[in-house]
NUNU-200660 format. One record per atom (N, C-alpha, C, O, CB): x, y, z. Coordinates in steps of 0.05 Angstrom, whole numbers, padded with zeros to 5 digits, always signed. Glycine has a CB too. Example, Ala and Ser with C-alpha at 12.3 -4.5 7.8 and 13.67 -1.06 7.14 Angstrom:
BEGIN
+00264-00114+00156 +00246-00090+00156 +00264-00066+00156 +00285-00066+00169 +00226-00089+00181 +00257-00045+00142 +00273-00021+00143 +00258+00001+00157 +00268+00023+00161 +00282-00012+00114 
END
This chain:
BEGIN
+00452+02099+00919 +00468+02115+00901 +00496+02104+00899 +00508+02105+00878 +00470+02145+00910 +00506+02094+00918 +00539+02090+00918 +00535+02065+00907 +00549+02059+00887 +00558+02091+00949 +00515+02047+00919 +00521+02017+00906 +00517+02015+00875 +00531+02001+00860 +00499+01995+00920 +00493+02032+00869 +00494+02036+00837 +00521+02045+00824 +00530+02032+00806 +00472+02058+00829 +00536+02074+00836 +00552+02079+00823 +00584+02053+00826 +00606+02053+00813 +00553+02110+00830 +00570+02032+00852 +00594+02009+00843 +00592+01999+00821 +00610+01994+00804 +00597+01985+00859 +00563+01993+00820 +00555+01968+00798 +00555+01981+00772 +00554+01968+00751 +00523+01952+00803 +00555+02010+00773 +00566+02025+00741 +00599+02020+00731 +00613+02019+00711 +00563+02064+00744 +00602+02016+00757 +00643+02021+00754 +00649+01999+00746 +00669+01995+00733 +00667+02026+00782 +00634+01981+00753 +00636+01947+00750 +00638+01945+00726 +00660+01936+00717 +00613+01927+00759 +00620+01952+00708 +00607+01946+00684 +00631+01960+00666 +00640+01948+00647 +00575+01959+00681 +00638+01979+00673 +00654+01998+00668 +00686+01991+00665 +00702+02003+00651 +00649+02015+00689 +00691+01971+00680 +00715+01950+00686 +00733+01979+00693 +00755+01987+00686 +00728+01924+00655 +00713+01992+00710 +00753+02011+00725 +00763+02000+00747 +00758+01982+00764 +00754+02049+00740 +00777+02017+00741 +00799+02005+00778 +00783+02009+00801 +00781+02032+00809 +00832+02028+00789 +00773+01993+00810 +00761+01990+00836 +00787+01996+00862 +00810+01990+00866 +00748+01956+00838 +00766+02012+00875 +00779+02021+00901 +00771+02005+00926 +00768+01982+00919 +00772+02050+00907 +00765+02010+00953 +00764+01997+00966 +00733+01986+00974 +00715+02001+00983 +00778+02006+00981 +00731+01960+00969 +00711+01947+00983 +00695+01945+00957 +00671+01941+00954 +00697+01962+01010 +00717+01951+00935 +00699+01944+00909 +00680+01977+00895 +00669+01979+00873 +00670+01915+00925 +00683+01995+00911 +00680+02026+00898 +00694+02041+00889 +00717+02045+00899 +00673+02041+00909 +00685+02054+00867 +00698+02064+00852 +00727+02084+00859 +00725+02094+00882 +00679+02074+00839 +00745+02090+00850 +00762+02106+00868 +00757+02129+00860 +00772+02146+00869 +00790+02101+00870 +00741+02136+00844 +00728+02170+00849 +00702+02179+00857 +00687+02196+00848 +00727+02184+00826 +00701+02155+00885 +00675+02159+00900 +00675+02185+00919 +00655+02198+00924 +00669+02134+00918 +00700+02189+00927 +00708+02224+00941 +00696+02245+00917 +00678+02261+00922 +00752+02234+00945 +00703+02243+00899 +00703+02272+00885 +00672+02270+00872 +00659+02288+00862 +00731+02278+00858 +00666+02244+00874 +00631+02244+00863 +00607+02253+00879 +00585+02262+00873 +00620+02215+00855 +00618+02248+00901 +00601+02256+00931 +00609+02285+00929 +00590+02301+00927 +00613+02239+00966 +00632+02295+00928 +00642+02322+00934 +00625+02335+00919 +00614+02355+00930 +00670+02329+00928 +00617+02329+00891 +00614+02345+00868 +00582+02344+00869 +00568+02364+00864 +00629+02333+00840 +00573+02320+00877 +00542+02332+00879 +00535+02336+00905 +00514+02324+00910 +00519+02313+00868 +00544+02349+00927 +00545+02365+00948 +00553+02387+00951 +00551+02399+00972 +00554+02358+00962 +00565+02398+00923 +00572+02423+00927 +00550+02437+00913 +00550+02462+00912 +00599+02429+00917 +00531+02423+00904 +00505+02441+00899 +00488+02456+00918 +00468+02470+00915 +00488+02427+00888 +00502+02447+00937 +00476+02453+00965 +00493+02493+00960 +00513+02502+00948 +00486+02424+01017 +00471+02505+00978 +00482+02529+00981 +00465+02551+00976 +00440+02551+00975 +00502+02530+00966 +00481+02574+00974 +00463+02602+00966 +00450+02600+00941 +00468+02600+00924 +00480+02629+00962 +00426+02599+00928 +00418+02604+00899 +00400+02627+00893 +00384+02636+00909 +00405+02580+00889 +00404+02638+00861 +00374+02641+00859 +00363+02643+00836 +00370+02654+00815 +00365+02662+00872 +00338+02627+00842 +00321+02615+00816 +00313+02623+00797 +00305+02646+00795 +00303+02608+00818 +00313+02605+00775 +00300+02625+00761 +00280+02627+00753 +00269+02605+00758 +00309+02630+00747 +00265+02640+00742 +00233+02646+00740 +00226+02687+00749 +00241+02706+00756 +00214+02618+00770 +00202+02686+00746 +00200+02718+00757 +00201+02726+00778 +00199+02750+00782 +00181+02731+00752 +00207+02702+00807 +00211+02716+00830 +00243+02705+00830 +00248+02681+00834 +00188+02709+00857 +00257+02721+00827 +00285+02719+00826 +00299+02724+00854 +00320+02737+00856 +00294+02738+00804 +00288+02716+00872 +00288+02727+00903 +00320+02697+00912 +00321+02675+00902 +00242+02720+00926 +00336+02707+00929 +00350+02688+00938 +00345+02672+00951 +00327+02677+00968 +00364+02692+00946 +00359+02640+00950 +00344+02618+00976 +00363+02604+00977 +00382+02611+00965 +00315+02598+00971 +00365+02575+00995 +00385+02565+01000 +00377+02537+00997 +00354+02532+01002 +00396+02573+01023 +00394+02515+00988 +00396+02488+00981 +00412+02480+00998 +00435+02488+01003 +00403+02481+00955 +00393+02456+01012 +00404+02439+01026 +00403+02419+01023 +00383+02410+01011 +00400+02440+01043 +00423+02402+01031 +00421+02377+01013 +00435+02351+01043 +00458+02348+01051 +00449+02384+00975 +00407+02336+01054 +00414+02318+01075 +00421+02296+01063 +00401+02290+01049 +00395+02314+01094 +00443+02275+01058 +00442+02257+01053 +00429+02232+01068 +00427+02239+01092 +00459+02259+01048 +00423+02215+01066 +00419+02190+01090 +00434+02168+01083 +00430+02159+01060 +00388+02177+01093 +00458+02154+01102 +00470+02135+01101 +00472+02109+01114 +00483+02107+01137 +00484+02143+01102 +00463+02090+01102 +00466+02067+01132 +00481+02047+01125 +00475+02029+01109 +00437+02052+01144 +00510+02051+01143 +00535+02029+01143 +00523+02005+01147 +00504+02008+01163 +00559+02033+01166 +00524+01986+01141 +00526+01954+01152 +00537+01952+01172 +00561+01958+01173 +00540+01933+01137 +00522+01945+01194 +00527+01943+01223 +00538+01968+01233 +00559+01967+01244 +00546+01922+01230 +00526+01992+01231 +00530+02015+01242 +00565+02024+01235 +00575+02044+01246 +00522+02010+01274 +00578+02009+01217 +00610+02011+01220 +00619+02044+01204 +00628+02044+01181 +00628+01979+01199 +00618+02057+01212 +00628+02089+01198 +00655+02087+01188 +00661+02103+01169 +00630+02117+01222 +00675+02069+01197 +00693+02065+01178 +00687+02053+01152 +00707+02050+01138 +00710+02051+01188 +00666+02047+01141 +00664+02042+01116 +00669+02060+01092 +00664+02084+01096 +00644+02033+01115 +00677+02054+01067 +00681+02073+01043 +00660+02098+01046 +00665+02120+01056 +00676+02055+01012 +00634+02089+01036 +00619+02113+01027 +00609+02134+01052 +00598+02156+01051 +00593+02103+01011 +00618+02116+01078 +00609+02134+01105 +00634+02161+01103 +00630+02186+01102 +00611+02111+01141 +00661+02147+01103 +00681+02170+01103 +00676+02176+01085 +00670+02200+01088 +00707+02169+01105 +00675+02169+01059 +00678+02191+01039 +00652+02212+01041 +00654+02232+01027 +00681+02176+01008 +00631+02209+01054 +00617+02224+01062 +00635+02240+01088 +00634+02264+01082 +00592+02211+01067 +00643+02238+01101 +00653+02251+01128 +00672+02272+01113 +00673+02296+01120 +00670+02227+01153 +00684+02261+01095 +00709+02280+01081 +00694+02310+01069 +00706+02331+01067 +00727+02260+01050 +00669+02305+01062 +00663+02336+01048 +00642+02344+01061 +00639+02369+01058 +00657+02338+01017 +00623+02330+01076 +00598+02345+01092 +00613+02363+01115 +00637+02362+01121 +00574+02319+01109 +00591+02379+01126 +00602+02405+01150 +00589+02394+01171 +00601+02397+01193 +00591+02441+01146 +00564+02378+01170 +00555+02365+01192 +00545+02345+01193 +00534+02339+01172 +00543+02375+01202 +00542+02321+01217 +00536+02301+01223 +00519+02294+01243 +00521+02301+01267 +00554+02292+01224 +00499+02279+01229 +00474+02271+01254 +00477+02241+01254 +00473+02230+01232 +00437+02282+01247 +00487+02222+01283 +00496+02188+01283 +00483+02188+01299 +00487+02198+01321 +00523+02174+01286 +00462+02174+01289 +00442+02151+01294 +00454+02130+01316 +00472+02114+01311 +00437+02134+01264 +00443+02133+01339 +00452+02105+01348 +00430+02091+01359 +00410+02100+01369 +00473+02106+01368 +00441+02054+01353 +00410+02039+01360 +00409+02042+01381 +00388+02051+01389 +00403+02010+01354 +00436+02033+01409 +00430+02033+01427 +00414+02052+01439 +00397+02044+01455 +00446+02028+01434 +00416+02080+01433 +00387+02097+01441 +00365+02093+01441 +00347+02093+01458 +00381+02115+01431 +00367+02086+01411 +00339+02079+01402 +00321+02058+01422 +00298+02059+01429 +00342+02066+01374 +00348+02037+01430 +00333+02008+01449 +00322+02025+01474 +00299+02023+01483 +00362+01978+01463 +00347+02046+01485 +00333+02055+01505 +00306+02080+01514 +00300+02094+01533 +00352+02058+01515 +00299+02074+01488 +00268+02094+01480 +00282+02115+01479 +00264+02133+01481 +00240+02097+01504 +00299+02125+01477 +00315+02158+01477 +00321+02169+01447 +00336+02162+01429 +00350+02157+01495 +00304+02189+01450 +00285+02196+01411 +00288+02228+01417 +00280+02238+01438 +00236+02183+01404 +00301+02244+01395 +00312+02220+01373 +00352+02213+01381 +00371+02224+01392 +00306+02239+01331 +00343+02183+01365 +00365+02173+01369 +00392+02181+01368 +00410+02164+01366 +00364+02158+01359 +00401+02212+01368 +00426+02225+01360 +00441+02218+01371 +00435+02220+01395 +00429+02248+01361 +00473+02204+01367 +00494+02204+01377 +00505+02230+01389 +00516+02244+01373 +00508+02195+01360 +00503+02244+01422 +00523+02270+01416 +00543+02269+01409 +00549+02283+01390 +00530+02286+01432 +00566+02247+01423 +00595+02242+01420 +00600+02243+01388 +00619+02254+01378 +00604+02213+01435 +00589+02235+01380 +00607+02231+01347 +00590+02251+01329 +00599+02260+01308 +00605+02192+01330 +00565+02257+01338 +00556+02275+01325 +00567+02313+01318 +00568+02327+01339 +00534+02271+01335 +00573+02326+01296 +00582+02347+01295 +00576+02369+01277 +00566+02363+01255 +00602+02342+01294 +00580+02394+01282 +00575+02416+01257 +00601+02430+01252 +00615+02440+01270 +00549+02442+01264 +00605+02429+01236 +00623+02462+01221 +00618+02477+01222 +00636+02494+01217 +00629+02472+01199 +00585+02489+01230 +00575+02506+01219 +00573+02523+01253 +00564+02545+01257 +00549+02496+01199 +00583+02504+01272 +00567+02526+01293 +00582+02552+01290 +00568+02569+01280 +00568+02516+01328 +00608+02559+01296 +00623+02586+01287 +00611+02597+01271 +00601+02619+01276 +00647+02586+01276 +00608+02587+01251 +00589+02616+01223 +00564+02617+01233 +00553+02637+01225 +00582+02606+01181 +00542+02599+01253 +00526+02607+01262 +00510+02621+01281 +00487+02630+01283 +00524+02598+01260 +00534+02620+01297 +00541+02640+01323 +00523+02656+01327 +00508+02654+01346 +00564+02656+01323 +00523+02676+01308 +00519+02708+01311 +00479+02700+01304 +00462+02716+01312 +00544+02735+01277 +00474+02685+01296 +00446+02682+01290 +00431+02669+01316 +00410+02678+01324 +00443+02665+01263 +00447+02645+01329 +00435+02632+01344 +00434+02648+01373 +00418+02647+01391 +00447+02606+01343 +00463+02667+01368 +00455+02684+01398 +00434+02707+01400 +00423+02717+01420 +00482+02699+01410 +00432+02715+01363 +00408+02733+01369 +00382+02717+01368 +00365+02728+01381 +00407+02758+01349 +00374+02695+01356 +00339+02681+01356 +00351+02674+01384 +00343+02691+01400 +00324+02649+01329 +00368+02654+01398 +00371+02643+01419 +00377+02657+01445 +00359+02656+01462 +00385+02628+01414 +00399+02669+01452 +00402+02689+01485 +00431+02689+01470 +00440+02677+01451 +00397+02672+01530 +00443+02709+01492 +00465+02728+01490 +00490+02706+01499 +00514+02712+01494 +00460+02758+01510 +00485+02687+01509 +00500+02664+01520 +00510+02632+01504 +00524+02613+01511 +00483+02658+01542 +00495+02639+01479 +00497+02610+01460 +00517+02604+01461 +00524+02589+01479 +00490+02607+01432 +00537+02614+01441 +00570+02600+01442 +00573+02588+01469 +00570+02563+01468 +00599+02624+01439 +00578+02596+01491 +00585+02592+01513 +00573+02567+01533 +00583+02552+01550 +00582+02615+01520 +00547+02572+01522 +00527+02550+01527 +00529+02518+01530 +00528+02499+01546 +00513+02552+01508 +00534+02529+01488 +00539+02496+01472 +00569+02484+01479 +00576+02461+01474 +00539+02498+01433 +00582+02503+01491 +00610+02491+01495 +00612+02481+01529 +00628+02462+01534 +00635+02518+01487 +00603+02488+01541 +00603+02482+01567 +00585+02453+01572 +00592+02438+01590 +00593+02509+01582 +00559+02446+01553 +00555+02428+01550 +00564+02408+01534 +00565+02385+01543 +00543+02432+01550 +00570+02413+01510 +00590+02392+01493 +00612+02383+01522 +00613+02360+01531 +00611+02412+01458 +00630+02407+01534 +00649+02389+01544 +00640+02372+01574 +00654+02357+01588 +00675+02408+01547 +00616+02379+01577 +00606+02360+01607 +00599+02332+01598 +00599+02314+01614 +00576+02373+01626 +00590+02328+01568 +00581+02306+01559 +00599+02290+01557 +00603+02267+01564 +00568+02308+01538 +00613+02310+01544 +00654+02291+01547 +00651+02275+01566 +00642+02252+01566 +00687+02311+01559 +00666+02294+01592 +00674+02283+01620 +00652+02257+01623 +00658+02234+01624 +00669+02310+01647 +00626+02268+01625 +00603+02243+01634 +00622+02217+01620 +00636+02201+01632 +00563+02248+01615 +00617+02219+01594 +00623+02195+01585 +00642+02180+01597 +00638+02157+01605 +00630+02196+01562 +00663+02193+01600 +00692+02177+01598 +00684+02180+01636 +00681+02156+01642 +00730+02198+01579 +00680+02195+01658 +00667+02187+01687 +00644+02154+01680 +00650+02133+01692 +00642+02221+01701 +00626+02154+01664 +00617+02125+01656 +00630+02104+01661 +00629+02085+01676 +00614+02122+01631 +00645+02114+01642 +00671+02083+01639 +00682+02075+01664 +00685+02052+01672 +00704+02089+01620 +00691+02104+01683 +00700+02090+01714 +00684+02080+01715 +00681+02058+01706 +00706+02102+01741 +00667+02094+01729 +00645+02090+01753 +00631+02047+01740 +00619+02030+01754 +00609+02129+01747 +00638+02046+01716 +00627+02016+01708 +00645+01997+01713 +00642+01974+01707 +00619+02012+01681 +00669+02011+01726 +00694+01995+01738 +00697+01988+01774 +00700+01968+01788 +00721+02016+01730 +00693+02018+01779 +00698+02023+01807 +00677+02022+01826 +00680+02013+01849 +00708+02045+01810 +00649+02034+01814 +00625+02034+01822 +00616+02068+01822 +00636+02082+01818 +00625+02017+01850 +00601+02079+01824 +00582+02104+01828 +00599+02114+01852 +00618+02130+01848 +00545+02097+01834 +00591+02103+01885 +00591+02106+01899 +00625+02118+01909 +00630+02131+01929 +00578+02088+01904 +00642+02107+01887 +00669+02103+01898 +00685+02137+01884 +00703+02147+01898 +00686+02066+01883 +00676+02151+01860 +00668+02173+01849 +00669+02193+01870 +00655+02190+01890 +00644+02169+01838 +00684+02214+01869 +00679+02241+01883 +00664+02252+01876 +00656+02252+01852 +00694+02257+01885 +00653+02268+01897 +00621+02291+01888 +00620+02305+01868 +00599+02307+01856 +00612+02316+01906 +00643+02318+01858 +00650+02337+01838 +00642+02312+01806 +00628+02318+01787 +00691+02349+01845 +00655+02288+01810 +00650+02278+01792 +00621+02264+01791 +00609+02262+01770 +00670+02265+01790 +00614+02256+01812 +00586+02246+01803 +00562+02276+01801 +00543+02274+01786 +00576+02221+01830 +00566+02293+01812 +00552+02315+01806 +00551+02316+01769 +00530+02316+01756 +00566+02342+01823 +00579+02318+01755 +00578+02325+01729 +00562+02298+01717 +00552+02304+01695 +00608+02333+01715 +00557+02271+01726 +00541+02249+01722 +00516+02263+01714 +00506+02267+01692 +00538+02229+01747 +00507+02273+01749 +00480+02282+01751 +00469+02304+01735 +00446+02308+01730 +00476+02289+01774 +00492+02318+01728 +00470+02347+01703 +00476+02329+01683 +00457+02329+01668 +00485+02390+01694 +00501+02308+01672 +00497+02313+01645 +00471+02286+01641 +00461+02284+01618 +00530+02310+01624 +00464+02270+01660 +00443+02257+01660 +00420+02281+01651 +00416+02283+01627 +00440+02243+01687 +00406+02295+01667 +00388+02315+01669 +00394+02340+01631 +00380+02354+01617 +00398+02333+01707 +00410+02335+01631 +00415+02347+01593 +00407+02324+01573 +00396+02326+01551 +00455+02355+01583 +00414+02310+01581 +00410+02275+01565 +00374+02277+01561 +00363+02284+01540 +00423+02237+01594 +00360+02268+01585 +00333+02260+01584 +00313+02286+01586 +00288+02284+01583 +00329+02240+01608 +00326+02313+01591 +00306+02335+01591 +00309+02348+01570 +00288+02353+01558 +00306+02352+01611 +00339+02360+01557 +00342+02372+01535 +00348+02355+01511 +00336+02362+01490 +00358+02389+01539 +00365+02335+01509 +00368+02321+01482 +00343+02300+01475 +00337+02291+01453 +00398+02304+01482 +00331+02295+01498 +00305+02281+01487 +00277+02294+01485 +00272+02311+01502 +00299+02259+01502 +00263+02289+01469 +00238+02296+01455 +00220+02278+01455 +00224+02254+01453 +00240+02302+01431 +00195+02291+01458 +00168+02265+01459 +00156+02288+01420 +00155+02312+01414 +00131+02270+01509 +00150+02263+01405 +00141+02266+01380 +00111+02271+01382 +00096+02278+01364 +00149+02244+01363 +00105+02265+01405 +00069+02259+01415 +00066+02285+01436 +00043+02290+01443 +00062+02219+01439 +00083+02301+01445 +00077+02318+01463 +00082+02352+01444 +00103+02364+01441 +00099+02310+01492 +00053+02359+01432 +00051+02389+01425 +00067+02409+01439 +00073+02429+01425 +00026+02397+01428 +00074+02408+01462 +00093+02432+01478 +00129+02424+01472 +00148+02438+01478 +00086+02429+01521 +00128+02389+01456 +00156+02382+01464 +00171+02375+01434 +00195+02379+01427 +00157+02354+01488 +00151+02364+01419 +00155+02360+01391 +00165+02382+01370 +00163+02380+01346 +00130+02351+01383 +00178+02403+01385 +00195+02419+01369 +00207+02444+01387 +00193+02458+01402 +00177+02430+01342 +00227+02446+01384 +00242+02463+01405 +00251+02490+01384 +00264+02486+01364 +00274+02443+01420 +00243+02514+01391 +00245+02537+01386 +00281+02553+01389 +00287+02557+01413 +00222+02547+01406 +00293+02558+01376 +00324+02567+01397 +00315+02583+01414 +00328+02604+01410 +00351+02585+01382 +00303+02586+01429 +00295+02598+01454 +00284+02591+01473 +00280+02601+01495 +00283+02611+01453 +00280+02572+01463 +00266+02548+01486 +00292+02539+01485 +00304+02546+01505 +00236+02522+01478 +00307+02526+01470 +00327+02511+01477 +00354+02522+01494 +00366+02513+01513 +00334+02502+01454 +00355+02546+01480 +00378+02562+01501 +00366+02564+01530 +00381+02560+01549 +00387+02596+01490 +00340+02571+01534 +00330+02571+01551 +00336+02545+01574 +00336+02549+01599 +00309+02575+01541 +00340+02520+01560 +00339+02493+01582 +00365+02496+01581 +00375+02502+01603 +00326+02460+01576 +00387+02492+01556 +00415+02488+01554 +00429+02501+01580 +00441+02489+01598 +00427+02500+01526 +00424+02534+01577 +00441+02558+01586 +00437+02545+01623 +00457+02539+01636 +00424+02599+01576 +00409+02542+01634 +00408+02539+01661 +00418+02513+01667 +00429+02509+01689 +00383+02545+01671 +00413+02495+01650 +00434+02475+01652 +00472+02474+01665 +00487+02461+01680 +00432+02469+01625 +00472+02500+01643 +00501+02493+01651 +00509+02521+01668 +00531+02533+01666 +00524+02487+01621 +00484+02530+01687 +00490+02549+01702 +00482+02539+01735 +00485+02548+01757 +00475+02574+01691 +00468+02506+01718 +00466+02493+01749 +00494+02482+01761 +00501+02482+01784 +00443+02466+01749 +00511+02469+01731 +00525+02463+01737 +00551+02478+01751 +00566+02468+01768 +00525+02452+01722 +00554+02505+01740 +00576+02529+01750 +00567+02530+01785 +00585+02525+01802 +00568+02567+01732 +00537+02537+01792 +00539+02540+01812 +00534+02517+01837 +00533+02521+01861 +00527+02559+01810 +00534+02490+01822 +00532+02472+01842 +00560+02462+01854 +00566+02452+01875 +00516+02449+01832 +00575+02471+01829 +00612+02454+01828 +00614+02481+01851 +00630+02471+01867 +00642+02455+01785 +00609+02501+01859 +00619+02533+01864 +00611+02516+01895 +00629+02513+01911 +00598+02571+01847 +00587+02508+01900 +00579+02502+01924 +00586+02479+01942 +00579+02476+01965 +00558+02503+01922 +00604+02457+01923 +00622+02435+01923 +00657+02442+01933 +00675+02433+01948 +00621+02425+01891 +00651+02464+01915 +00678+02478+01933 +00678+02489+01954 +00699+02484+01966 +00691+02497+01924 +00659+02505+01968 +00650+02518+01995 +00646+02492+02005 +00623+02490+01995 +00622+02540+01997 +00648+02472+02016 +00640+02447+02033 +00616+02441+02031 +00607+02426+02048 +00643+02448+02060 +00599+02449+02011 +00576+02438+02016 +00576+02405+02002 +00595+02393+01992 +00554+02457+02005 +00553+02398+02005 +00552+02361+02000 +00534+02358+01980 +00513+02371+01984 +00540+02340+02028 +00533+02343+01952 +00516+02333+01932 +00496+02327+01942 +00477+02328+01927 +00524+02314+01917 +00489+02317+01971 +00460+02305+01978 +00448+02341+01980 +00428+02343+01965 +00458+02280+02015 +00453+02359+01991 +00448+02385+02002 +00441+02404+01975 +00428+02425+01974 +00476+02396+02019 +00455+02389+01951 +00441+02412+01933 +00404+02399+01914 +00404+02378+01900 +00474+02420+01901 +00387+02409+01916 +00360+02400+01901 +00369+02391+01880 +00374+02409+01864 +00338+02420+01893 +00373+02369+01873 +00373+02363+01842 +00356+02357+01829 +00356+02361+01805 +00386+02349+01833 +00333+02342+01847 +00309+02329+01843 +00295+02349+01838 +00278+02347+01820 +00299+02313+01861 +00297+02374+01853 +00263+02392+01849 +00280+02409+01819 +00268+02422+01802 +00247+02424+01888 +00298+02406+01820 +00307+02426+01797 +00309+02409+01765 +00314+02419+01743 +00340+02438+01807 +00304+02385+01773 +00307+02366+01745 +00268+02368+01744 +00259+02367+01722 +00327+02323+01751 +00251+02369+01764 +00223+02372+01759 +00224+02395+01746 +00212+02396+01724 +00205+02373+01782 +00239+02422+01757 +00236+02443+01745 +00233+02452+01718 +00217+02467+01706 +00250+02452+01752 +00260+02435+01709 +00266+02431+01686 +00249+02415+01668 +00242+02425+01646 +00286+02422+01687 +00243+02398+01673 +00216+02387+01657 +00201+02394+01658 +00187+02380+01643 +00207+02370+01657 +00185+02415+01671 +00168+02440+01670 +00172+02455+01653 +00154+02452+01636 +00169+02455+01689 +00187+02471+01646 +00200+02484+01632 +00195+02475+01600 +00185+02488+01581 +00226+02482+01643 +00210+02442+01600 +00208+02430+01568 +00171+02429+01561 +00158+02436+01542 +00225+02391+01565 +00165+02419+01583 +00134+02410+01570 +00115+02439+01572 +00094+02441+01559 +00116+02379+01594 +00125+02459+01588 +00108+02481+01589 +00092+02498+01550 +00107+02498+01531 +00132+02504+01610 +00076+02505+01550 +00067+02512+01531 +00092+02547+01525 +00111+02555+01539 +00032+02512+01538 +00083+02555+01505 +00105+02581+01496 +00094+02605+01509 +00106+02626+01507 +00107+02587+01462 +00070+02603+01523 +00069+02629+01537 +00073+02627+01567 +00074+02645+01584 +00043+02643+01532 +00075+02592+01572 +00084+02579+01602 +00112+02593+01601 +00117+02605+01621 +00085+02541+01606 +00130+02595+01583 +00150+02585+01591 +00166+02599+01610 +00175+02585+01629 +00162+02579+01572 +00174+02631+01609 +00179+02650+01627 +00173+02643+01648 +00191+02645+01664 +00170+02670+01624 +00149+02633+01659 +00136+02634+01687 +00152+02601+01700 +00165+02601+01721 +00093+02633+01683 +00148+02577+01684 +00162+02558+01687 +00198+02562+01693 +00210+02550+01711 +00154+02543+01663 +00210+02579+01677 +00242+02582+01683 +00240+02607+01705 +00262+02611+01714 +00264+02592+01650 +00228+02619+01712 +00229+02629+01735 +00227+02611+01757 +00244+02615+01775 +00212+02646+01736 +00209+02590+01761 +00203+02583+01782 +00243+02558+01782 +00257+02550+01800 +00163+02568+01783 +00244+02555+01758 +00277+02537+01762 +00297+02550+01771 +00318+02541+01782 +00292+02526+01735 +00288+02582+01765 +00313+02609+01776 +00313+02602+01808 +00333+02600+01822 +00301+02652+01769 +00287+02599+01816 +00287+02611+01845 +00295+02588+01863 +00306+02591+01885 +00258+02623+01855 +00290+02564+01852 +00307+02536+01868 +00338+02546+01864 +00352+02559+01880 +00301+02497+01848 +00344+02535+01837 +00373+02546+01836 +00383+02565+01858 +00403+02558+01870 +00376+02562+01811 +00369+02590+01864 +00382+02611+01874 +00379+02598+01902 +00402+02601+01912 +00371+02641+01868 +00367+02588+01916 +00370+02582+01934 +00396+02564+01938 +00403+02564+01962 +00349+02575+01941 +00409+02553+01925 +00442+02544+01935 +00459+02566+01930 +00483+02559+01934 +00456+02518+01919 +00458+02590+01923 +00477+02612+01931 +00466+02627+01954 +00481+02639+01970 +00481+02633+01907 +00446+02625+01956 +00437+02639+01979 +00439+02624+02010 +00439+02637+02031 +00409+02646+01971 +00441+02597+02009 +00447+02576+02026 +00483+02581+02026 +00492+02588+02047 +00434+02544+02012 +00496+02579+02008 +00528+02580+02005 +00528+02613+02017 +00544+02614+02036 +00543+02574+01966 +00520+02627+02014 +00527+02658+02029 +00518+02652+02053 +00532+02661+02071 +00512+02688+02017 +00498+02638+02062 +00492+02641+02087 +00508+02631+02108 +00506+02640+02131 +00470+02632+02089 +00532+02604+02100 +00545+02590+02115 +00573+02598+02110 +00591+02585+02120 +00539+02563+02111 +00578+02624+02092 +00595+02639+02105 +00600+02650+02115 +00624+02655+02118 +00602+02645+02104 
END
């Protein structure tokens, strides 16, 4: 679409904008994106529905500073970035979290906490910001080493590893995993970041990162993803009751 509407502008002899596109490539994107939305059709079931409208974009060499990528970024509400390096490392689907984003979670709020649990907002934010930290802890730890890292910090390593390969990845071949329900998902997200509240809680009482299960609770957890929809209750129970055992270990050694 964009390269056509260069090679129209061309023909067209207008003022070319940058990289050789037209300079009313903002308001042409804007204008056929503002069709997406509430409608309703016409014909005899005159019932309301909604238009959505995904674009697909692929920069030359992944570069998002390019023309038609921003001028896409300037009027869309959300963003799904593709990255190869995922892709190399079999990790499907390939979503960027860091750069990836919605507009929409605030107006969606009130929906996702009622299909999803009473905890969503709170959820998605506690994980968005551990993914943060991970990242930019990455960058030390590829300086200093893992080992050299305080517990507090390699602990937030260790869940946001365990969110990475249990909740943001998907098997396309696995019937229990090939589509996540908001209830299944709040379901992995929420204990996720309730392993993390109470492992940092038990980091502060003196306990030690080797002392908390991470291993039986990352099995847990993948129990949980691959369990079927009438497994699943029975599967996040059995992740409740590991979990609880480090508060119940932290009360005991006070």
């Amino acid at each position: 679409w964009a390269e056509a509407l260069r090679e129209i502008s061309s023909r067209l002899q207008e003022m070319p904008g940058e990289e050789g596109y037209p300079t009313s490539l903002s308001a042409r994107f804007g204008t056929f994106l503002e069709r997406a939305g509430r409608v309703t059709p016409l014909g005899a079931r005159r019932s309301a529905g909604a238009v959505t409208i995904v674009s697909a974009i692929s920069p030359p060499g992944g570069d998002f500073s390019e023309p038609v990528t921003q001028a896409a970024l300037r009027v869309t509400g959300a963003l799904w970035a593709l990255d190869a390096s995922l892709a190399h490392q079999r990790h499907f689907p390939a979503v960027d979290w860091n750069q990836s984003y919605s507009l929409y979670a605030d107006a969606m709020g009130e929906w996702f906490t009622r299909e999803g649990g009473p905890e969503w907002i709170e959820a998605r934010a506690e994980i968005s910001t551990l993914l943060q930290k991970d990242q930019s802890l990455r960058e030390i730890a590829g300086l200093v080493g893992l080992s050299a890292l305080a517990e507090s910090d390699r602990l937030t390593i260790e869940v946001a590893e365990l969110v990475r390969d249990v909740v943001l990845r998907q098997s396309a071949y696995d019937p229990n995993d090939m589509s996540s329900p908001p209830g299944k998902t709040y379901a992995l997200t929420s204990r996720c970041a309730r392993l993390y509240r109470v492992a940092s809680k038990a980091l502060d009482g003196g306990r030690s990162l080797a002392a908390i299960p991470l291993g039986e609770l990352r099995v847990a957890l993948a129990a949980m993803r691959d369990a079927a929809a009438a497994d699943l209750d029975a599967r996040a129970a059995d992740f409740d009751t590991i979990l609880a055992r480090i508060t119940t270990q932290e009360m005991a050694a006070v």
